[in-house]
C-alpha positions in Angstrom: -40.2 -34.8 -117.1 -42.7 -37.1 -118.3 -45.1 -36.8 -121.3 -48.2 -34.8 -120.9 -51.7 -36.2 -121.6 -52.2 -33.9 -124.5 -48.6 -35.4 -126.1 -49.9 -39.1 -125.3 -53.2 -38.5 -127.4 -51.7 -36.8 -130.4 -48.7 -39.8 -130.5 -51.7 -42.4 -130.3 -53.6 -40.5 -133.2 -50.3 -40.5 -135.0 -49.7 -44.0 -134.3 -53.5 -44.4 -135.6 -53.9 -42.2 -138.3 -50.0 -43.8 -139.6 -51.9 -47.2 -139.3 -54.9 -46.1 -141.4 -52.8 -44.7 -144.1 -50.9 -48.3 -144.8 -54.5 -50.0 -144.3 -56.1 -47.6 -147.2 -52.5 -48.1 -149.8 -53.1 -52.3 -149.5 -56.7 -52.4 -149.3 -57.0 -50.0 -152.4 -54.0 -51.9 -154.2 -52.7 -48.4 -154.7 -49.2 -50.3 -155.2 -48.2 -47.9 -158.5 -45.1 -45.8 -157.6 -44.3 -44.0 -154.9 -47.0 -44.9 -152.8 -45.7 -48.6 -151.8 -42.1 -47.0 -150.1 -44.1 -44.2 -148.5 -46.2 -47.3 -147.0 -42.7 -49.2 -146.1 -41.0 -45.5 -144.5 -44.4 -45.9 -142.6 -44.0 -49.5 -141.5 -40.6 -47.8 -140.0 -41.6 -44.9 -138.5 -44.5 -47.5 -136.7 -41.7 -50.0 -135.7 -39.3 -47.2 -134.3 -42.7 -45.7 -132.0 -42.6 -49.3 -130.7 -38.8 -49.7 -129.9 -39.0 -46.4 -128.5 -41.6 -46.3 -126.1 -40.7 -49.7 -124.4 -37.9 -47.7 -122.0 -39.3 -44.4 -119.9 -39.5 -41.2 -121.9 -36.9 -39.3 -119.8 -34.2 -42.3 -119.4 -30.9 -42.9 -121.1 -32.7 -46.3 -122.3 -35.1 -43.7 -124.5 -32.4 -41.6 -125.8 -30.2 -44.4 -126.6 -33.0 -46.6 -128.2 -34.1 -43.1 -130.1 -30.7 -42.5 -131.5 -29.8 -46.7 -132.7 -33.1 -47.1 -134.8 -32.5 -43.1 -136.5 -30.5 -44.4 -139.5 -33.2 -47.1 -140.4 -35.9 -44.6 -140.4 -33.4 -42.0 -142.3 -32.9 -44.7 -144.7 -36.4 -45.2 -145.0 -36.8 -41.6 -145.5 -34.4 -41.3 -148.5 -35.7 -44.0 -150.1 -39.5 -42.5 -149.6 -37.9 -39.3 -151.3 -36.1 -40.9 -154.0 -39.2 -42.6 -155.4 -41.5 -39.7 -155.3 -38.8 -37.8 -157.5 -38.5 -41.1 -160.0 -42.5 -41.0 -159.6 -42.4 -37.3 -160.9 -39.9 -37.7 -163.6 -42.0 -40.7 -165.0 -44.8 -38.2 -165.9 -42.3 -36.0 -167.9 -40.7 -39.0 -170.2 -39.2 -36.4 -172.6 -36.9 -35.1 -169.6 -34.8 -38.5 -170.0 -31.0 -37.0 -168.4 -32.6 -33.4 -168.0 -34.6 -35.3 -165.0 -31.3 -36.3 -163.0 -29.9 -32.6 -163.5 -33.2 -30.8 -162.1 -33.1 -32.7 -159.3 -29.8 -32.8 -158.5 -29.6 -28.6 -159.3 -32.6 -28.6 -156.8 -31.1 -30.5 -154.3 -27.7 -28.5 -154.0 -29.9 -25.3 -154.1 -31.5 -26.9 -151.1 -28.2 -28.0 -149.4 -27.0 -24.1 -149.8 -30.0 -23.2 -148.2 -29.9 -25.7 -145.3 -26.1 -24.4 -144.6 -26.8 -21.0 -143.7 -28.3 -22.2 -140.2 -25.3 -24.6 -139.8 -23.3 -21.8 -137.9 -25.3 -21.3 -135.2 -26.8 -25.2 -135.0 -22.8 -25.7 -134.4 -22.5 -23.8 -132.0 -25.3 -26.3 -129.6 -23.7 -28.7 -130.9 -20.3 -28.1 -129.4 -21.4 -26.4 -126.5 -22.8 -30.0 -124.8 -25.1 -33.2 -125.7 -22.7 -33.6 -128.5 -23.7 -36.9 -129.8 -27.8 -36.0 -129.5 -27.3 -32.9 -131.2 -25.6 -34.5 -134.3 -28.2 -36.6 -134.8 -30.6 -33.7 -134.7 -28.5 -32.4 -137.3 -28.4 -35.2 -139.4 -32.2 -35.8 -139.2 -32.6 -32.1 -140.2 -30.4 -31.6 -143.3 -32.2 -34.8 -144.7 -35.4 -33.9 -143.8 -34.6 -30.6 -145.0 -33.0 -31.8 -148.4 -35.5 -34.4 -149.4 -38.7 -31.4 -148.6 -36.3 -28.9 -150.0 -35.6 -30.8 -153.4 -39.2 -31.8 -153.8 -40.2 -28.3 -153.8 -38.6 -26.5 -156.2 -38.8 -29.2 -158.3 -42.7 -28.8 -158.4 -42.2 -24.8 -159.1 -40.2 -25.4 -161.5 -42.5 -28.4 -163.2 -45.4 -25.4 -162.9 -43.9 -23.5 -164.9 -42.5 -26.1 -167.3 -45.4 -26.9 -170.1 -47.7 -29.4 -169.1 -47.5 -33.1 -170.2 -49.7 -35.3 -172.3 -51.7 -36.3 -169.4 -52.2 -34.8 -166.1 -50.2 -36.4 -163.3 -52.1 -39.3 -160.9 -54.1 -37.1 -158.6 -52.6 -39.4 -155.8 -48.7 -38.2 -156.7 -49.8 -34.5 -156.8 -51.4 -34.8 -153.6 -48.6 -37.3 -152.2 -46.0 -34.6 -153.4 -47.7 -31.9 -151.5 -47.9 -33.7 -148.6 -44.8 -35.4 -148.2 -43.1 -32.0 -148.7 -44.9 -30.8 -146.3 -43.9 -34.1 -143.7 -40.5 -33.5 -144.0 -40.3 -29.7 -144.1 -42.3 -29.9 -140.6 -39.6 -32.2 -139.1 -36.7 -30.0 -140.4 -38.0 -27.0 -139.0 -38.3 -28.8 -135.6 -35.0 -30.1 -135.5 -33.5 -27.3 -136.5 -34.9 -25.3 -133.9 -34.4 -28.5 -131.3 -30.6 -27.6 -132.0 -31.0 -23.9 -131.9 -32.9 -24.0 -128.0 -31.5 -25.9 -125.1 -32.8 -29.3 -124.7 -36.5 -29.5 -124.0 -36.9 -25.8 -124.9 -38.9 -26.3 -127.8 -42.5 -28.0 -126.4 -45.0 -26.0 -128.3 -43.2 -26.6 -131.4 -42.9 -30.5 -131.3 -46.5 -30.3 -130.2 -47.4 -28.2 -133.5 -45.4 -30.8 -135.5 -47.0 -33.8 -134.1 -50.3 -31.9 -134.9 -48.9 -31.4 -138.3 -48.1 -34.8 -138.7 -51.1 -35.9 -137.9 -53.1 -33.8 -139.7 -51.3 -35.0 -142.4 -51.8 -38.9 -142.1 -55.4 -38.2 -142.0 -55.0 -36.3 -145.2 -53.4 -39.3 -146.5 -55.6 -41.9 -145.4 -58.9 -39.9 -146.6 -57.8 -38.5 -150.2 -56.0 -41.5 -151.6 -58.0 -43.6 -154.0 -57.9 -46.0 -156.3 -59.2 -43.3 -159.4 -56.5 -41.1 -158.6 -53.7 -43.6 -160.0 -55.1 -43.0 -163.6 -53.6 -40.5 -165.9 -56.6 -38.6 -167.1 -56.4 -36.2 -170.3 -56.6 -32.5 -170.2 -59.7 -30.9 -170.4 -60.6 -30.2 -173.7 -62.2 -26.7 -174.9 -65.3 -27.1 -177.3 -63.7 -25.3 -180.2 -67.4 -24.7 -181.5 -67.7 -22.4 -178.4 -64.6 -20.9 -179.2 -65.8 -20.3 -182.7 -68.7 -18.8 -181.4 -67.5 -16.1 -179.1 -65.4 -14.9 -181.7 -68.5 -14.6 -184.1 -69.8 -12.9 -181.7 -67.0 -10.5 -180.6 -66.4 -9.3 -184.2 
């Protein structure tokens, strides 16, 4: 079965939106961390589309051409991942080894949670399309570990005390939305491996929305003024002095 019309428009708009998101990062010079190996990880993800959609969507060519240019674009991923959490810790310079212990108690939190699926993912896996499956796998428990560490490492940070400075607007909302990226495509994969092959449309259609809707996201909120450290707002203790007058 061939792709629909509706799955060719919302893998163009990806394709687009993916495009626009790398145009805004060099033509705003947003080059401060993690923004510049989100931009590469995109340069992937754009490179794989290509590869991919040279052989016909339901041929062994696709699947085989799909599966050899995963590991760059999980690579890719990791390093996107990595950054953001080095990003993160930056704001916080008192953390210093505290940092590396968060974050890697949040990621084995996240692996435990990933596991309890694995029983019944394993079961697909061994029933048939042994190969395809484990690479389902594989993109999920990554995609699931990198969303997974990223956030419970911001609910922990909100409830940690603030820092000097607020963070960059453009890592708070590059957090967000990167979580939310690769949360999107572990919850497809996983469910790719829980259904039979080609059971899951309506879902990969939902995530390519999601995806897209996220690009878009990217490509309109980032801006130069959200790279700058701003201060905390600052309460007019006259005010303050005032109300209490007032109360007593």
């Amino acid at each position: 079965m061939g792709i629909s019309t509706f799955d060719h428009v919302v893998r163009l708009l990806s394709i687009v939106f993916a495009v626009a998101v790398i145009v805004r990062i060099v033509q705003q010079r947003l080059f401060a961390p993690p923004l510049p190996s989100f931009a590469c990880m995109l340069g992937i993800v754009l490179l794989r589309d290509l590869i991919v959609s040279v052989p016909s969507y339901d041929s062994h060519a696709y699947a085989v051409a799909w599966e050899a240019t995963l590991p760059a674009l999980l690579i890719a991923q990791i390093w996107a991942g990595l950054d953001t959490l080095r990003a993160v810790a930056c704001v916080y310079p008192k953390f210093g080894k505290f940092a590396l212990k968060l974050f890697l108690t949040c990621l084995a939190i996240t692996i435990g949670a990933c596991c309890l699926s694995l029983p019944f993912e394993l079961r697909r896996l061994i029933s048939g399309e042994t190969l395809l499956r484990s690479w389902f796998l594989l993109q999920r428990s990554v995609d699931g570990w990198i969303s997974g560490t990223l956030i419970l490492v911001a609910i922990f940070l909100a409830r940690f005390p603030a820092p000097a400075k607020q963070p960059p607007r453009n890592l708070v909302l590059h957090t967000l939305l990167l979580s939310l990226y690769f949360s999107g495509y572990s919850v497809l994969f996983m469910a790719e491996n829980l259904a039979p092959l080609g059971g899951v449309v309506l879902m990969e259609r939902a995530a390519f929305v999601l995806i897209v809707a996220l690009y878009a996201a990217w490509a309109v909120c980032l801006s130069k003024e959200g790279e700058r450290h701003e201060p905390w707002p600052q309460i007019d203790v006259i005010v303050l002095k005032s109300v209490g007058s007032t109360a007593s």
